[in-house]
C-alpha angles and dihedrals in degrees: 000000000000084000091057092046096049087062098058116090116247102262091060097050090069112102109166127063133187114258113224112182106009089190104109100159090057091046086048090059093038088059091041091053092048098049095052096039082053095051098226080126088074084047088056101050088037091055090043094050095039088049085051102059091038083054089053094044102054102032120098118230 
């Protein structure tokens, strides 16, 4: 194990990070709020709907 180690560069060797905020629920919301305050939301359901009928449309059968 230490021979394989010793092979990979430095970077990929760190496991362990610092945890900043450990409140994932609340960053959760935080990301949610903002995507739909931003209306990128709109953006989402327009591109789905608009990939659909382009599926339909160029699909045989």
């Amino acid at each position: 194990m230490y021979q394989l180690a010793w092979h990979l560069p430095v970077y990929s060797t760190m496991i362990a990070q610092t945890v900043r905020d450990p409140n994932l629920i609340g960053q959760v919301q935080t990301a949610f709020n903002h995507f739909i305050q931003t209306g990128q939301v709109w953006a989402l359901l327009i591109g789905l709907v608009i990939g659909y009928m382009i599926r339909n449309l160029t699909s045989y059968g």
